[in-house]
N, C-alpha and C positions, 0 to 999 in steps of 0.2 A: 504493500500500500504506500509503504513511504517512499518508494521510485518516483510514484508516478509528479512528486511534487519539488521541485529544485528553485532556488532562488538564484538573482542576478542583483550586482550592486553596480550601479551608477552612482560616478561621482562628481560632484558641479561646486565650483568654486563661489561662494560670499564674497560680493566686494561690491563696490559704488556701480560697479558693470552690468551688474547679475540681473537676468530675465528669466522668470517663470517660466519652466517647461510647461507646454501642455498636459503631462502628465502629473505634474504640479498639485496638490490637494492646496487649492486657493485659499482656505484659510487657515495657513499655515501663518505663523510672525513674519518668518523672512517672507513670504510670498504679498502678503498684505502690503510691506511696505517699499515691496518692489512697481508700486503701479502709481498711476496719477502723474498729474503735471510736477510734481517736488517728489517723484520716485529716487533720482539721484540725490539731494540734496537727504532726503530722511535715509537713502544706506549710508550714505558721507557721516550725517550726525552721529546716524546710532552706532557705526563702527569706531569715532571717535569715543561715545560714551562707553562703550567695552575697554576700548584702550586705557582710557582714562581710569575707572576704575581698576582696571585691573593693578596697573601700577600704584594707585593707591593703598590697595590690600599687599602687593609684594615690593613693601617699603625699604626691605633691608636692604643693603648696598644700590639704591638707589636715591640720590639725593636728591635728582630733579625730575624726579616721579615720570622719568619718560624714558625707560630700560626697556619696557617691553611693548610688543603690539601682538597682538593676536588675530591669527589666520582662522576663518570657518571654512569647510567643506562640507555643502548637503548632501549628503548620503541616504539616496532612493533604494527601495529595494523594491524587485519585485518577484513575485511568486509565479513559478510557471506551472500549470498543470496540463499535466499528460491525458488527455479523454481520448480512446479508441484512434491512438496513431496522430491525435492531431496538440500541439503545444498553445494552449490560450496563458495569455500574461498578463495579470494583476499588478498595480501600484499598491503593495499593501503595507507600505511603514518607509515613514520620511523621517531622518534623525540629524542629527550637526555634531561636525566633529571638532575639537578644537586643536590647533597647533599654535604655538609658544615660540614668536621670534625674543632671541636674545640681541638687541645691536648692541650690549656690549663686547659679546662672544661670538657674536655671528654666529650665534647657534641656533638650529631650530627642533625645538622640544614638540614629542607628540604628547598633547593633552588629552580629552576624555571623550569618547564616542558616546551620543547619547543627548545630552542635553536636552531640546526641545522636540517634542516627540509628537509627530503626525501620523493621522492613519483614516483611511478612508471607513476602514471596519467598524471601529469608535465611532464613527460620525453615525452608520449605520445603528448601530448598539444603542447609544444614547437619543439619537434625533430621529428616528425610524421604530425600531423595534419598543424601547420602550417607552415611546408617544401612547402604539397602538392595543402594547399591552394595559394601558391605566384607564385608557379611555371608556369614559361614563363609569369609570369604578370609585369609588366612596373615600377608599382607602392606597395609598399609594405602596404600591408592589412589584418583588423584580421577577424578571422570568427566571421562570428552572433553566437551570445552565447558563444563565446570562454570564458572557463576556468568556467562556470558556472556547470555544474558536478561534478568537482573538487570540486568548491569551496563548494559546496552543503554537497557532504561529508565529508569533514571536517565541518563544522557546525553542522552538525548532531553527529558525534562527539563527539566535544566539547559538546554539550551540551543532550550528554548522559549519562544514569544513572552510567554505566561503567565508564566513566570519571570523572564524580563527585564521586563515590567509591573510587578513587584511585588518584586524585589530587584537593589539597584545592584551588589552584587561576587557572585562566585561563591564558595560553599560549603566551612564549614571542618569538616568534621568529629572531634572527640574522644575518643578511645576509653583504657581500659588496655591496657599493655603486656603482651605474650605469658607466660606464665608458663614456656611451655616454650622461651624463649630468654634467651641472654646478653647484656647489654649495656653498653658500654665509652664511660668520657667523651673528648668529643675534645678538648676544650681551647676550643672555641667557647662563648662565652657571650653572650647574647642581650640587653637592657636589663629587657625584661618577659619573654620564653619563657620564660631562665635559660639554665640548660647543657646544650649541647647530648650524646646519646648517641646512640649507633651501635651494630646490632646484629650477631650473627656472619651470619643468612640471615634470609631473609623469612618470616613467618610466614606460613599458610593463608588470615590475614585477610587481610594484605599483597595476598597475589594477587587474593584477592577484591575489594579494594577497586580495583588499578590496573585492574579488568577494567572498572569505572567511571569511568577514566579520571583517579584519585585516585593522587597519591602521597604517601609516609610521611618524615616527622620526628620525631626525639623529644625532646622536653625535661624540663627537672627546672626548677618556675620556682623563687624565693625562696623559701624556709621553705614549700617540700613537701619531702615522704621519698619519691618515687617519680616520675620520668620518667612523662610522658603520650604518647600517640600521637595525631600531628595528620595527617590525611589530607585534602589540600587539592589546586588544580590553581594554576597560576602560582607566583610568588613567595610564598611564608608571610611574611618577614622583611619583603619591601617592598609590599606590595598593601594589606595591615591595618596602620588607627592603634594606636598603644598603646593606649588604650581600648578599641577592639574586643576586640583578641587578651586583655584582661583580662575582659571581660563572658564571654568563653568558658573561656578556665582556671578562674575563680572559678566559675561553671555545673558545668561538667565535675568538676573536681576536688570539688565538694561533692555531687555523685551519688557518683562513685568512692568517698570516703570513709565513704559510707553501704553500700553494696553490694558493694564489697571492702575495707573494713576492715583487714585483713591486708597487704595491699602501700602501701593510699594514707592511713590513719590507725596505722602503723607506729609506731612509739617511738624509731625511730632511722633515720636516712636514708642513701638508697644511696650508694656509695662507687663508686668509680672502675669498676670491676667489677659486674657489678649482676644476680641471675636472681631477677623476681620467684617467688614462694611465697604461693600460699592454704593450705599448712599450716602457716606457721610463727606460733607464738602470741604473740608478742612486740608487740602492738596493744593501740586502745583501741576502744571500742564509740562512737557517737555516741548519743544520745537519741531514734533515729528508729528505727522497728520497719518491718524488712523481713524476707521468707519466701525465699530464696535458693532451696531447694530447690522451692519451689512454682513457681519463676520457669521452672526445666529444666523440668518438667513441662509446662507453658502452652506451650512455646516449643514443643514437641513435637505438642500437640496443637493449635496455631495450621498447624503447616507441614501437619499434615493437611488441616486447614478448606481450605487454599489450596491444596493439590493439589488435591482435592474441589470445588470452586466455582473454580476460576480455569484451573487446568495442565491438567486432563485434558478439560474442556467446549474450551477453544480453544488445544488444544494445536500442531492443524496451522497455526491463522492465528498462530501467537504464534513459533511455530518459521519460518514463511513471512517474518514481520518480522524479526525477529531477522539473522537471515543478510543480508537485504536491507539493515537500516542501516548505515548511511554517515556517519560521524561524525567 
């Protein structure tokens, strides 16, 4: 069964340059802000505001906070399936990789595969599937087996030969924290994560993501106002150099800041006690134009596309794997 399904990685460089592929899941961060009349000028900012941070956080032997710049490369995959002699190819998981110029050393460090994580599947999962299962129900509930498809391949994935070819550590992923949870500092502080929080329960992503075989951490690093959420598998604390774990906060955190404004370019920072708020107006805007509302729309109309071309054409061989992996 698992022949019949192989993946393929394309790789496209991040830079003031970059145009969306057609294969592109359009509500992607980078994709968003690759479009519009101020397309170049919002990758120009937001690749400054990566740079910028990051040298912030890797302060040491850096006096004029301008050591380092940091390189992205989107990393598309897609899944081929084998049906009766004929190969059909799916975009099923969009990721960012970071690399690490040194101009002091002219050296270039690879940092952390993973970061901001697209998928047309999820789009499907969330804006699709479970629209249809709550609808006129009383009570909000998830489907049997929800997010186990997903989750499925991505682990097969990760831990294929393709992936091990072409990245030495396994996958950090970056996300914001749930807006409809609370969350509480432990007293752990980290030298670059920051301090660590802890929530009251897991959120919906939460489960979604360990269905991946991912689990959650949150920190608040130096001089941000908002805990991030790290979904990783092994050690977070000992597997990533400080380096790494900073080419991904500095990434992460300067998408969040553009895209939720409200919880990660706040005016004042969380406190011991913490329930982010997209209504609270107490922010600042960044210089970069994004459609937030247009972004819910796309995601809606992506999880169709992917029911439509991928869920309902090989639904029996995709439900036949699924159950069969072994991982």
């Amino acid at each position: 069964m698992n022949n019949k399904f192989t993946f393929k990685i394309k790789s496209l460089r991040f830079d003031e340059n970059y145009n969306p592929s057609q294969s592109t899941r359009i509500t992607t961060n980078f994709a968003n802000l690759a479009r519009g009349e101020k397309r170049q000028e919002n990758l120009r900012n937001a690749l400054v505001m990566i740079d910028n941070r990051f040298n912030s956080l890797a302060h040491w032997d850096n006096p004029k906070s301008d050591r380092y710049a940091v390189e992205l490369d989107i990393i598309s995959v897609e899944l081929n399936i084998e049906n009766e002699g004929n190969g059909n190819a799916f975009p099923v998981i969009e990721i960012l990789k970071t690399n690490i110029i040194d101009k002091k050393t002219n050296e270039r460090i690879e940092g952390i595969v993973g970061n901001n994580f697209s998928s047309y599947v999820r789009d499907y999962d969330f804006s699709v599937l479970l629209s249809l299962h709550n609808k006129d129900k009383k009570q909000f509930t998830i489907p049997d087996n929800f997010g186990d498809l997903h989750g499925n391949i991505f682990k097969q994935f990760v831990n294929s030969d393709i992936y091990k070819d072409n990245f030495k550590k396994s996958p950090v992923i970056c996300l914001s924290v749930s807006s409809k949870n609370v969350y509480h500092r432990t007293g752990n502080e980290h030298p670059v994560l920051g301090i660590e929080y802890q929530q009251d329960e897991a959120s919906l992503t939460d489960h979604y993501f360990n269905k991946m075989g991912l689990e959650a951490r949150y920190f608040m690093p130096a001089n941000s106002v908002a805990p991030l959420a790290f979904y990783f598998t092994g050690d977070l604390l000992s597997d990533y150099t400080n380096l790494e774990l900073i080419s991904t906060i500095s990434t992460m955190e300067t998408f969040q800041k553009i895209y939720r404004p409200e919880i990660y370019n706040a005016n004042s920072a969380a406190g011991k006690c913490y329930q982010p708020s997209l209504n609270q107006q107490d922010y600042s805007l960044t210089r970069i134009v994004y459609d937030r509302e247009e972004r819910s729309q796309l995601a809606i109309e992506q999880g169709k596309f992917t029911e439509e071309k991928f869920i309902k054409p090989f639904q029996t061989i995709l439900e036949q794997w699924s159950a069969n992996s072994v991982l």
